[in-house]
Structures are given as C-alpha cells and as structure tokens.
C-alpha positions in Angstrom: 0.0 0.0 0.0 1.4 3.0 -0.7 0.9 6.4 1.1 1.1 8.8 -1.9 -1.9 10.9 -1.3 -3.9 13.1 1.1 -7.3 10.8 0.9 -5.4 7.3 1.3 -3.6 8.4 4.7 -7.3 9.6 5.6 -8.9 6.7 5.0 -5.8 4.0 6.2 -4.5 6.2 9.3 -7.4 8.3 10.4 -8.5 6.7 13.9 -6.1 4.3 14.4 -2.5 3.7 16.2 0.6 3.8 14.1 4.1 2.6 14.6 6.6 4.4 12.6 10.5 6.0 12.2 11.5 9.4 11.4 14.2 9.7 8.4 17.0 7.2 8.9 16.3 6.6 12.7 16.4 3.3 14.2 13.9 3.8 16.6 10.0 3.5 16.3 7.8 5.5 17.4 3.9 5.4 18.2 1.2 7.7 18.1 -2.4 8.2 17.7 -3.6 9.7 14.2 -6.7 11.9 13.7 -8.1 14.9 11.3 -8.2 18.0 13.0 -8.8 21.5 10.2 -8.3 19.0 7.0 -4.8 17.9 9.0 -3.8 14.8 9.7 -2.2 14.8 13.1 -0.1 12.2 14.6 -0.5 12.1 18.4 2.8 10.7 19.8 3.0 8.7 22.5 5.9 6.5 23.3 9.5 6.8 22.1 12.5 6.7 23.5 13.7 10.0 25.3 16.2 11.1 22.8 13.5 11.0 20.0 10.3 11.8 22.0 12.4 15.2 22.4 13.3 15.7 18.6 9.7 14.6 17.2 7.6 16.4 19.8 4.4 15.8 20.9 2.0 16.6 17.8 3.6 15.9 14.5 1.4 17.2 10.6 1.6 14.2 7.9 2.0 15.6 4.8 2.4 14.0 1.0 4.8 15.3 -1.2 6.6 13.9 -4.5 5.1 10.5 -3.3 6.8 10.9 -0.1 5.7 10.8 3.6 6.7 13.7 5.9 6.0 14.8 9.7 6.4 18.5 10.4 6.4 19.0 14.2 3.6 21.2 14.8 5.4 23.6 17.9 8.7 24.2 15.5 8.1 23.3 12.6 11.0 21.2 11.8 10.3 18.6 9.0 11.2 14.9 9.0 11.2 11.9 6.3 8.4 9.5 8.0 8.0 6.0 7.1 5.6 3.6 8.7 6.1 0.4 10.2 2.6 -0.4 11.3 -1.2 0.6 11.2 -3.4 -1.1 13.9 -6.3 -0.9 16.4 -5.5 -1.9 20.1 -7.4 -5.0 21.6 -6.9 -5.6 25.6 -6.8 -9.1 26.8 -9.0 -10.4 23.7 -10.5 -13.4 23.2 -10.6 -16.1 20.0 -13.8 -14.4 19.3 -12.0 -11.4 19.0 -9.2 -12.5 16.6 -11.8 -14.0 14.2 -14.2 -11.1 14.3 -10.9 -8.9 13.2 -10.3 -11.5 10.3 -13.7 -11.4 9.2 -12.7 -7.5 8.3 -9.4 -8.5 6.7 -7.0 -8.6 9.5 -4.9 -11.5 9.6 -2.0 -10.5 11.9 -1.8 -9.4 15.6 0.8 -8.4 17.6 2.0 -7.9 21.4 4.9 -5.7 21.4 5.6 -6.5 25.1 5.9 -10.1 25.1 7.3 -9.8 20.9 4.5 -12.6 20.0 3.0 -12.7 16.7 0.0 -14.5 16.1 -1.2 -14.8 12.4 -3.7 -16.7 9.8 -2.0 -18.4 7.1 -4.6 -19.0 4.3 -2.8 -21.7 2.3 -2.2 -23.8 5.2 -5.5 -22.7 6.7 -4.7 -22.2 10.3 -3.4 -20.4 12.7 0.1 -19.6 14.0 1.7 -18.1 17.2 5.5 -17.2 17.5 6.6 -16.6 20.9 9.7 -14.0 21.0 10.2 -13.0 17.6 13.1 -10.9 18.1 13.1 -9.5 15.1 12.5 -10.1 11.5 16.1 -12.2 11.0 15.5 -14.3 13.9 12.3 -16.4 14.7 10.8 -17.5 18.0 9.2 -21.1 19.2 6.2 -21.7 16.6 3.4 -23.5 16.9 0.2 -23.8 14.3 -2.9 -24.8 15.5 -6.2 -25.3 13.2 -8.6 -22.7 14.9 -8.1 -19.7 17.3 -9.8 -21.7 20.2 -6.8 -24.3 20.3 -4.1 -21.5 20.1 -5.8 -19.6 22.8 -6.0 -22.7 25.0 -2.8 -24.0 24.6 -1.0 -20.6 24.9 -3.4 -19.2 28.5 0.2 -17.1 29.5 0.5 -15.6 26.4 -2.9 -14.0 25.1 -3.6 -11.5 27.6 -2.9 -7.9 27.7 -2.9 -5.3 25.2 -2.4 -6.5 20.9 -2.2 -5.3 17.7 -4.9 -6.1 15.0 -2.6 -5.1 12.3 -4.0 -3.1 9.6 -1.1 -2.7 7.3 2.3 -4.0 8.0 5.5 -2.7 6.0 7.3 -6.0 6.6 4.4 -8.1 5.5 3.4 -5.7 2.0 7.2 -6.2 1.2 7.7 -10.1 1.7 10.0 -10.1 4.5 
C-alpha cells in the first residue's frame, strides 16, 4: 500500500495507532492519528527519550513527490516518516476477538511487550503463534494450531494484555 496521497492516509490512518520511524532513525515511534482543520495529526506517544524530544508531541503528515513527511507542529522542523505499522489496540482479547478482526481483513496481531506474533496463514488454513520474535532475522518457538480456540488454550500465559490487530504491515506488503 502505498501512502502517496492526502485521501489514502485519511482513509488507512485516520483513527487508528501507528508505529513508525522518522528519516533514517532506528527507533519507532507510536502515536495516535486523527483529522483535525483538513490535517492529519499524529499524536505521539511513546518513544524513547532522545526521539520523543526531537519529534515532539503533535507531528502534521503531509504528502509530497510520493513521499511521507511529519512536520512538528510547535517548531516546525520537517522529517522523512515511514511507517512500520497501522493497527487498532485490543486488551486481553479473546478467540472471538481475533476472528471477528479476520472477518474485516486482518490477519495479523501483535504484542509488542511479550514480541509474540500470532497470524492466519490461508494456504495452510490455520493459525500460528511465534513466541519471542526478536526481530525479522530471527524467529521465535512456533506453533500452528487449526482454529483460534486451540491456540488460545494452549498458549493461557500468552494471550492476555494489550495486541495489535494489524491493519497494514510494512514488513508483510514487502515479503520479508
């Protein structure tokens, strides 16, 4: 999916959490995004303390030349943007959950805490959890279950607290 235009960001962003970088930086960043005056605003809230201090608190997305930018609302100062994920938050959710989020074309759910990645693999047709997925070089314990109900049961310790009903994922769009 690609960003390239006022109405798409809108439409994909508008209401929903985001996980991103600014320019070349390592570190992600989330926020909240929402329209306020024909704007789309990005609400941040958690990055580390170096980069909460050079993004701000209230970044404006912007489009141009098919490229994403932030421009910190208080100073003004304009960054390169690129984002990791889209998602809506679900606390301590059930099966019923996951499958009511597939039924709307989400597939993918994450727990940043805990690094567990629970998806839905259509070819197979089931469902897989990967405990402690470090990062996308390095895979954790998997385990592939044929409905949500079994993966829920077998993995009690592991559902619980706040996930990620992944919208759009940057790694997933680009086959890594």
């Amino acid at each position: 999916m690609r960003f390239d235009s006022k109405e798409i960001l809108i439409q994909e962003l508008c209401g929903n959490h985001v996980d991103f970088y600014l320019e070349d930086d390592m570190f992600e960043i989330e926020g909240t995004a929402y329209l306020e005056d024909d704007k789309i605003i990005i609400r941040v809230l958690s990055a580390v303390m170096h980069i909460r201090r050079i993004c701000g608190k209230f970044l404006e997305l912007q489009v141009k030349n098919k490229r994403l930018y932030a421009q910190r609302i208080d100073t003004g100062k304009i960054f390169e943007m690129e984002i990791n994920r889209i998602y809506k938050n679900l606390v301590d959710p059930t099966g019923e959950d996951f499958l009511h989020m597939k039924t709307i074309g989400v597939d993918q759910f994450f727990q940043k805490s805990t690094d567990t990645l629970v998806w839905f693999d259509p070819d197979q047709n089931n469902w897989t959890i990967e405990i402690n997925k470090i990062n996308m070089f390095s895979h954790g314990d998997r385990s592939s279950y044929e409905n949500i109900e079994d993966l829920f049961k077998a993995h009690p310790e592991h559902m619980g607290g706040v996930w990620q009903a992944v919208l759009f994922s940057s790694s997933v769009m680009e086959g890594e």
